[in-house]
Backbone as numpy.savetxt, mean C-alpha at the origin, in Angstrom:
# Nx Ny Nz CAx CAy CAz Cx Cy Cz
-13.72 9.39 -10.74 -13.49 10.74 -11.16 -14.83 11.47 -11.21
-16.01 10.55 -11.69 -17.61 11.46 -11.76 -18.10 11.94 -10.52
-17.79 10.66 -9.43 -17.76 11.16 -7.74 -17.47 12.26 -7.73
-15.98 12.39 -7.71 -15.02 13.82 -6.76 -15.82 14.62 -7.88
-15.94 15.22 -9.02 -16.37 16.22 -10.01 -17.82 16.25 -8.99
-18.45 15.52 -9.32 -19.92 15.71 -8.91 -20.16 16.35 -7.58
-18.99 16.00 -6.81 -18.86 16.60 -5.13 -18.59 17.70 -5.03
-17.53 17.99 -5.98 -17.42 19.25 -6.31 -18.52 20.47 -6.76
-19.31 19.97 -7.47 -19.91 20.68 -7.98 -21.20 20.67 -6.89
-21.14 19.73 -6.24 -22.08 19.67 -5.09 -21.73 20.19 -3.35
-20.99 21.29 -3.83 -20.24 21.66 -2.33 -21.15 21.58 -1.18
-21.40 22.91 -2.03 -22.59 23.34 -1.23 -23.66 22.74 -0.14
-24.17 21.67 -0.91 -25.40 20.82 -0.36 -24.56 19.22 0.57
-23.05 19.71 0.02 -22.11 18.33 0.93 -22.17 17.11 0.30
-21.91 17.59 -0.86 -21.22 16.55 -1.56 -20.30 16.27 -1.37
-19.04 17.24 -0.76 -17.97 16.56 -0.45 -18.60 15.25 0.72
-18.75 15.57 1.74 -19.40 14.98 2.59 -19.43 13.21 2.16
-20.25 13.23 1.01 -20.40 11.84 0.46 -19.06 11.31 -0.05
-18.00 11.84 -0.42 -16.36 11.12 -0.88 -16.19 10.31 0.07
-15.44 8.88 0.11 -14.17 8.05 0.54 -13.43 9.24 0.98
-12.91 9.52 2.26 -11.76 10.64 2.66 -10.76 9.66 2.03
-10.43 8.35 1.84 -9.12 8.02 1.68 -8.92 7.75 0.21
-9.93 8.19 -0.72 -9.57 7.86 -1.79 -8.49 8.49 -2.38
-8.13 8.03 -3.96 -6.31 8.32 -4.00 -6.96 9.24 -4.85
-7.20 10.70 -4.61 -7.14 11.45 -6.03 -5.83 12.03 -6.19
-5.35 12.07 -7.31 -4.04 13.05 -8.18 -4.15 13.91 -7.62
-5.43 14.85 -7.32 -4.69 16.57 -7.14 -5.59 16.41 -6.25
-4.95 16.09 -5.01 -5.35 15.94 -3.33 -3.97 16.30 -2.36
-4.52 17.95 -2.18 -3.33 17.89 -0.94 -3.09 16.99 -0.04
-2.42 16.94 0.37 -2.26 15.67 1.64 -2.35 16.32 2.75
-2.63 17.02 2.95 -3.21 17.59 4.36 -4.48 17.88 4.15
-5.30 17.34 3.21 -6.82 16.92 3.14 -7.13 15.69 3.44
-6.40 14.91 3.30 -6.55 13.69 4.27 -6.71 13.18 5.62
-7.70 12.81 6.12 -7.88 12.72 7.35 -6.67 11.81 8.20
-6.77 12.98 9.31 -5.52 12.37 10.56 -6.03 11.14 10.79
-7.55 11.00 11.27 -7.53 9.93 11.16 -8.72 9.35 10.48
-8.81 8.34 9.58 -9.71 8.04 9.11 -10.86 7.53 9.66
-12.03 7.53 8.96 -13.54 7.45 9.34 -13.30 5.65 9.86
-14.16 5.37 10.76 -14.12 4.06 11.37 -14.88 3.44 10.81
-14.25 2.12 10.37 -15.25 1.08 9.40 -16.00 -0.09 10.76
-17.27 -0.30 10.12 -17.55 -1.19 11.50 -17.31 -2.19 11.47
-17.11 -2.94 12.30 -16.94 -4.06 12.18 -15.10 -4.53 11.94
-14.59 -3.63 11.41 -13.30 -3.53 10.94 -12.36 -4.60 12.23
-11.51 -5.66 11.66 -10.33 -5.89 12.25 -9.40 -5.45 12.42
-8.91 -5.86 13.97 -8.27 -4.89 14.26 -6.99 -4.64 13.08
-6.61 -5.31 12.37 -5.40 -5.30 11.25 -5.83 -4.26 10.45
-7.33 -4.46 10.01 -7.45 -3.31 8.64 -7.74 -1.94 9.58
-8.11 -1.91 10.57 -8.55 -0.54 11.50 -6.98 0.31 11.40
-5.86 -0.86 11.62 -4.53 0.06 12.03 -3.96 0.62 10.31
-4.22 -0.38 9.49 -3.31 0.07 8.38 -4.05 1.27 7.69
-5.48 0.85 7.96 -6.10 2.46 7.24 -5.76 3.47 8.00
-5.32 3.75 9.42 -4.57 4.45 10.08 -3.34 4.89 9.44
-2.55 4.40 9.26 -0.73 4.16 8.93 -0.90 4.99 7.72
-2.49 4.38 6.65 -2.18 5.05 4.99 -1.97 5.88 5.25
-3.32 6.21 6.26 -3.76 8.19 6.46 -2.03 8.89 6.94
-1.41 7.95 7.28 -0.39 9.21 7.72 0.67 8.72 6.64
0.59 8.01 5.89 1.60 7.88 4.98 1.15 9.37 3.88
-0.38 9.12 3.60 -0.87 9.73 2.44 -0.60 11.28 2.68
-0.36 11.96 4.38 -0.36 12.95 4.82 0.74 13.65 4.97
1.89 12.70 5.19 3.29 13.15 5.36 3.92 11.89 4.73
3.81 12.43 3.24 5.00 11.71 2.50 5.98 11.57 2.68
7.01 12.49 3.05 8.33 12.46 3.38 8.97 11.30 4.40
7.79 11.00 5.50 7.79 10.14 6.47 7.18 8.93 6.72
7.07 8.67 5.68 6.48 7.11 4.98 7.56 6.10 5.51
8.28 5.80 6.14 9.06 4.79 6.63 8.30 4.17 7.31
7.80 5.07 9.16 7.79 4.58 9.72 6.46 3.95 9.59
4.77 4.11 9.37 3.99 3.62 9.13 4.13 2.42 8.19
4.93 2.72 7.14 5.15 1.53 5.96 5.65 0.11 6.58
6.76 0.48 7.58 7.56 -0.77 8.02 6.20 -1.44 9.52
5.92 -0.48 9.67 4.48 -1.55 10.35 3.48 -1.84 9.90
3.32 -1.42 8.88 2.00 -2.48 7.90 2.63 -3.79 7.32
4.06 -3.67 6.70 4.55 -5.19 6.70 4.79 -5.64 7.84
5.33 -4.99 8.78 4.94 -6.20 10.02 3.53 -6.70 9.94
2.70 -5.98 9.98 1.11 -6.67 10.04 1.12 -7.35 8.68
1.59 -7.22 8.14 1.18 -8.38 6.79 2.03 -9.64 7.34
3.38 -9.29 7.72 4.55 -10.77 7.96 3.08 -11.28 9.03
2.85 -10.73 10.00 1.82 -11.17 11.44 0.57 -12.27 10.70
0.21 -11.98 9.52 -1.09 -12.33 8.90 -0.01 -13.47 8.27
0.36 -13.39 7.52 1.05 -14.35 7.17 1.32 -15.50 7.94
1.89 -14.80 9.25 2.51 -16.47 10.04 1.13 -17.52 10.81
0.36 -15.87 10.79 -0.69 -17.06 11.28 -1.46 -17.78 10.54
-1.31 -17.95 8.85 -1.80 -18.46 7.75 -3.23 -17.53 7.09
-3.42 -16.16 7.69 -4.38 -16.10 7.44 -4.20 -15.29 5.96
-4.47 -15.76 4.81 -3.81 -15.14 3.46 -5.14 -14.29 2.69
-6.20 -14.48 3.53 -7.51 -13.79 3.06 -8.59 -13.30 4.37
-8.11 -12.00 4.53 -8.66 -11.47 6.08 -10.45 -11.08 5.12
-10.96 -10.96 6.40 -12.39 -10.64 6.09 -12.69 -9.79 5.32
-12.31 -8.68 5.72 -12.69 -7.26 5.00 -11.45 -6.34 4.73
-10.43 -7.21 4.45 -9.69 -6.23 3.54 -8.65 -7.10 2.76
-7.60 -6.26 1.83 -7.01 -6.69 0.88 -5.39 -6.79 1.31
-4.64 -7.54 1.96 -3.23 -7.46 2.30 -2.52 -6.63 0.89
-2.91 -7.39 0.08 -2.25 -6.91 -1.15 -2.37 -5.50 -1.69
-3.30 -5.26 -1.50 -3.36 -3.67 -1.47 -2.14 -2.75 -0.77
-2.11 -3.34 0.87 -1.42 -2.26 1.74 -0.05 -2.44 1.45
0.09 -3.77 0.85 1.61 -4.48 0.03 2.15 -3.43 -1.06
1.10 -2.90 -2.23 1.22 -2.69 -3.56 0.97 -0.75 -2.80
0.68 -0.53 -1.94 1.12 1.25 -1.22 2.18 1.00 -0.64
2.98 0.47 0.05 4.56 0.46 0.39 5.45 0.75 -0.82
5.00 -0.65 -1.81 6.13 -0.50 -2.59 5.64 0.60 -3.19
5.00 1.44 -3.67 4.41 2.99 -4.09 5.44 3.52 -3.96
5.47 3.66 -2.58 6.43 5.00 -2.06 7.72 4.66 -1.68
7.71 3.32 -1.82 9.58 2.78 -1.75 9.94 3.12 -3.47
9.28 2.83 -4.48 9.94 2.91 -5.74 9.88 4.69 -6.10
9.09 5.39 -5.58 9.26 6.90 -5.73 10.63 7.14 -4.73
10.79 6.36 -3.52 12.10 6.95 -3.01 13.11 6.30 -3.48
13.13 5.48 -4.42 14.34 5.09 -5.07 14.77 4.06 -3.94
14.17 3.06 -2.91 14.38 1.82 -2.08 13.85 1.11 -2.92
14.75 0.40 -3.87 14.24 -1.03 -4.21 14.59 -2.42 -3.41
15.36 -2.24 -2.67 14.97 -3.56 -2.01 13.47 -3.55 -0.44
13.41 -2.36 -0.07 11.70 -2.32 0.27 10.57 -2.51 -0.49
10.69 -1.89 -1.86 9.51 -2.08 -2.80 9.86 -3.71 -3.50
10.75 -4.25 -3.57 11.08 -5.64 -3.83 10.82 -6.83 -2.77
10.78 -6.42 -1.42 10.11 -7.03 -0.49 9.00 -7.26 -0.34
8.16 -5.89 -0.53 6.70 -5.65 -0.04 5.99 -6.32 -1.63
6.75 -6.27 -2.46 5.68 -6.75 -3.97 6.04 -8.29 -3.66
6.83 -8.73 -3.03 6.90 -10.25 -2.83 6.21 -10.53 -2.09
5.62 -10.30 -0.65 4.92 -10.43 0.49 3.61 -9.95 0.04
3.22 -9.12 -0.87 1.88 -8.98 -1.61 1.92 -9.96 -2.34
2.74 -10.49 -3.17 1.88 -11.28 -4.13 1.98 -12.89 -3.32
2.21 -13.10 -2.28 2.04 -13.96 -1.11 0.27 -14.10 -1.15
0.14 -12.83 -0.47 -1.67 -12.86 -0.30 -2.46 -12.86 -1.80
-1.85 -12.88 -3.45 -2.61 -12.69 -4.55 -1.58 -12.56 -5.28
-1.14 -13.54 -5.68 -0.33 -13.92 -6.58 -0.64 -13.23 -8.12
-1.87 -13.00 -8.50 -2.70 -12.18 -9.72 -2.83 -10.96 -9.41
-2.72 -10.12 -8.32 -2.84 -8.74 -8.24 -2.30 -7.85 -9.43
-3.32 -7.31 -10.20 -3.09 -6.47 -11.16 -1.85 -5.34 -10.88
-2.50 -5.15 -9.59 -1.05 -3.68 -9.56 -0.08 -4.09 -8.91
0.08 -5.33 -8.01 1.58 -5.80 -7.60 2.41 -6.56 -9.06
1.25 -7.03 -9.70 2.40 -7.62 -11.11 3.16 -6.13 -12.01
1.83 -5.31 -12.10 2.40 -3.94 -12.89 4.00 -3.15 -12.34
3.66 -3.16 -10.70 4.67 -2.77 -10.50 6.27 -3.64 -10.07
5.57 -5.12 -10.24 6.72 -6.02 -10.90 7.88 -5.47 -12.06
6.59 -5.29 -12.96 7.30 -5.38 -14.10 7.96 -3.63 -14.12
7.37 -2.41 -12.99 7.80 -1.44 -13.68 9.52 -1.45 -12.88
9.51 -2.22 -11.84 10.90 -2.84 -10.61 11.66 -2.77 -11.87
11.45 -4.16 -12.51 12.48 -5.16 -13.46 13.15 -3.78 -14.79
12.61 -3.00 -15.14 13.15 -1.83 -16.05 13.60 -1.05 -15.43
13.94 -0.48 -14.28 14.15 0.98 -13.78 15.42 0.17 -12.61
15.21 -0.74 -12.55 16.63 -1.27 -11.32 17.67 -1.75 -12.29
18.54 -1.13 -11.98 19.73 -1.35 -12.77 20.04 -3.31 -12.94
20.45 -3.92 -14.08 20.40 -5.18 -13.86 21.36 -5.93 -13.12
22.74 -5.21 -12.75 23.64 -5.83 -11.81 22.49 -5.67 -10.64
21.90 -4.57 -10.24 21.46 -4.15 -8.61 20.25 -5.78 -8.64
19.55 -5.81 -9.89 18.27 -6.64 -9.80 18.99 -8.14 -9.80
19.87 -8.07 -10.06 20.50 -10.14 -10.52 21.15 -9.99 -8.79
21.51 -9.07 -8.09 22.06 -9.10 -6.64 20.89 -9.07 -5.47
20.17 -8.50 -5.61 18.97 -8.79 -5.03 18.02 -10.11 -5.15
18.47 -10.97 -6.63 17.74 -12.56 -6.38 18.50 -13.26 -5.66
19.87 -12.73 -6.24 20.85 -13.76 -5.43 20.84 -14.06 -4.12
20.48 -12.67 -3.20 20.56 -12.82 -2.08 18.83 -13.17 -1.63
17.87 -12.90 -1.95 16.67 -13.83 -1.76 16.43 -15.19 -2.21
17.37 -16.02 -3.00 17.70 -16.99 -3.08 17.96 -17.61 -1.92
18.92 -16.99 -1.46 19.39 -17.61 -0.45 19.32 -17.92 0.78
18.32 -16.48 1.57 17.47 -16.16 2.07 16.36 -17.46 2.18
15.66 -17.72 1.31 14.48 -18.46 0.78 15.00 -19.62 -0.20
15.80 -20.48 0.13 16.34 -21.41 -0.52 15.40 -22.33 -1.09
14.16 -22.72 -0.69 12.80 -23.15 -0.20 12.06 -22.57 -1.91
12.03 -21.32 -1.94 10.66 -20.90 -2.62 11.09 -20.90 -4.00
């Protein structure tokens, strides 16, 4: 928050300039977000595409499907090939922004997927457990006892 204030107050001389374009501020139009984000070096190709996908999730909310459902493909992709800790970035992160905008659209079995497949890569993730627990109060308990049932079964295994 001292950043963005300080940038602010540092227009002039380009302080904005110095911000994260992708950071999450509260009172950030989303068409201040870059189309496409600044290129990290070195970046794999996995984290190059999903910081792509945020930028257009973060830009056109309404249309958060289609970017969302290909960052869990790239997480299922990381997954099968065992890799549960990529170099330079956080699966669990791009896990714990799906279910974001699945539990604001009222999809709990997307945001019930993606917090399972996050806590795959970080089983301790502060904000995939938080929004565990905010799932388990706000899903009706017939909808939540029908949704184990059928990942039960699904995953007979886990």
């Amino acid at each position: 928050m001292r950043l963005y204030l300080g940038a602010v107050i540092n227009r002039e001389s380009g302080g904005m300039r110095r911000l994260d374009p992708m950071g999450h501020i509260v009172f950030r139009a989303p068409h201040l977000y870059p189309e496409v984000p600044p290129a990290v070096t070195n970046a794999t190709p996995e984290f190059a595409e999903c910081l792509r996908l945020e930028a257009r999730m973060l830009r056109d909310m309404a249309n958060w499907r289609d970017p969302a459902s290909r960052i869990e493909q790239i997480l299922n992709d990381l997954l099968a090939k065992n890799i549960l800790k990529p170099r330079d970035f956080s699966p669990s992160y791009f896990a714990a922004l799906v279910a974001r905008f699945a539990i604001g659209d009222n999809d709990w079995n997307t945001a019930l997927r993606l917090l399972r497949l996050g806590l795959v890569f970080s089983g301790q993730d502060e904000q995939l457990l938080y929004l565990s627990r905010v799932l388990d109060r706000i899903i009706p308990q017939d909808m939540l006892e029908k949704f184990r049932k059928e990942d039960a079964e699904k995953h007979p295994n886990l």
